[in-house]
N, C-alpha and C positions, 0 to 999 in steps of 0.2 A: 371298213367301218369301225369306227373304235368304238369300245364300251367303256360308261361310266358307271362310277358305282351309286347306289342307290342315296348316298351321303352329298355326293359331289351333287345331285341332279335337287335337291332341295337347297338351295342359297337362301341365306340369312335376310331378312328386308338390307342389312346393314349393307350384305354384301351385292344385293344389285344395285342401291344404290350408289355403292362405289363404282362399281362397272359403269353405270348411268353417269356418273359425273365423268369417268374419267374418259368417255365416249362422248361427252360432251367437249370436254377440252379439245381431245384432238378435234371434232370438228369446228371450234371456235379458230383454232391455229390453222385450220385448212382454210378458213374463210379470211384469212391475213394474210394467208400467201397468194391469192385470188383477189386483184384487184376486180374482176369481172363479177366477182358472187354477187347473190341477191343482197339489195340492200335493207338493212337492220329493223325495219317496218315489215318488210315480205317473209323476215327470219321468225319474225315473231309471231305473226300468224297461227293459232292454233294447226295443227298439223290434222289428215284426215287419215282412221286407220290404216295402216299398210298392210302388205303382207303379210310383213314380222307377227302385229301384232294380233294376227288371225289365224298363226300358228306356221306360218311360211320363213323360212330363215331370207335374210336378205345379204347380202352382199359383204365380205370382211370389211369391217369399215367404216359400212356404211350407217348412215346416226338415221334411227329410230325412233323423229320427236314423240311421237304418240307413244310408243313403249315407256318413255322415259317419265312421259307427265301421268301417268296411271300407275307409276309406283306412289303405294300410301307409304308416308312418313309421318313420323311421330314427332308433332309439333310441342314444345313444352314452352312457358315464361317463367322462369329462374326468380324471382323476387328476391329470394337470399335461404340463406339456411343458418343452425346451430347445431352444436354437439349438446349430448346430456348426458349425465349417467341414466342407467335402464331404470332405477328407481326412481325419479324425477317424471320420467315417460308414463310409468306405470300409475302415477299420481296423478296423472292429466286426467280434466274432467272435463264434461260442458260449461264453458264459458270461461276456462283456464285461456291466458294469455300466454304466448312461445314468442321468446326475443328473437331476431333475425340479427346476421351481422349485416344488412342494411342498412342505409339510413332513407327517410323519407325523402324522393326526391333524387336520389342514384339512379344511374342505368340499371334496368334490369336484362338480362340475359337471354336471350332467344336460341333453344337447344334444339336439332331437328338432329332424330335417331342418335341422341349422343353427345353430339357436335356440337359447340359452339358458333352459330352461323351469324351473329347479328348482337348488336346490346339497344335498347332504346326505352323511350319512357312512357312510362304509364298514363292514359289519357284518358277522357270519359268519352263517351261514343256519343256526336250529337245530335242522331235522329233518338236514343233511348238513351239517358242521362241515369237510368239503373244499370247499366252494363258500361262495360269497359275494354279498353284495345292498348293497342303498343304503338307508337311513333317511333320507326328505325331508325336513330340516329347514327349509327355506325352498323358498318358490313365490314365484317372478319373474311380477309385476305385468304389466310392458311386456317381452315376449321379445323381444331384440333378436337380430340375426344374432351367432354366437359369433364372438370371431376378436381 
């Protein structure tokens, strides 16, 4: 039985998520080497909890949907940013305007834990025309760290 240290046994949200993705990959590739898998309707299926995720280890390998979809991540929309100096900041008040390097009508950025995952636009939500959503226009390939 190997011991871990008390460091190792707390992972980052970042870091199960990576694990979670990259356990997803392999079982995306396993299902391409498998002309017999289930098909992509039956994949998608909400999963019901397993073993795993009721504290049971499951199989090397083996993909864990329910583990995967109960990690919380951190959903951000990028709109834009600027630099200031700290005096400029420090002069900000109610109803001060902050320039973005946007422009109206740009992709904006969809960041999960970091990551750049998506860019898409800004829309108004049509059951509540006070609130607002994103329209994915692009899915990012390779998520790189945002920044």
């Amino acid at each position: 039985m190997t011991q871990t240290s008390p460091a190792a046994e707390k992972a980052s949200p970042n870091d199960e998520l990576n694990r979670a993705i990259e356990e997803l990959r392999g079982a995306l590739h396993e299902d391409d080497k498998d002309p017999g898998s289930k098909p992509a309707a039956a994949a998608a299926t909400p999963a019901k909890p397993s073993a795993a995720s009721e504290g049971v280890a499951t199989a090397p390998g083996g993909m864990n949907s329910a583990l995967i979809m109960n990690i919380p991540v951190e959903v951000q929309i990028v709109l834009g940013s600027t630099e200031m100096p700290v005096s400029d900041l420090m002069a900000l008040q109610k109803g001060s305007t902050v320039s973005l390097n946007r422009r109206i009508g740009e992709p904006v950025d969809v960041v999960v834990n970091g990551r750049r995952i998506a860019r898409g636009e800004i829309t108004v939500l049509e059951g509540d025309s006070s609130r607002f959503g994103i329209k994915l226009t692009e899915i990012i390939a390779s998520a790189k760290p945002a920044g």
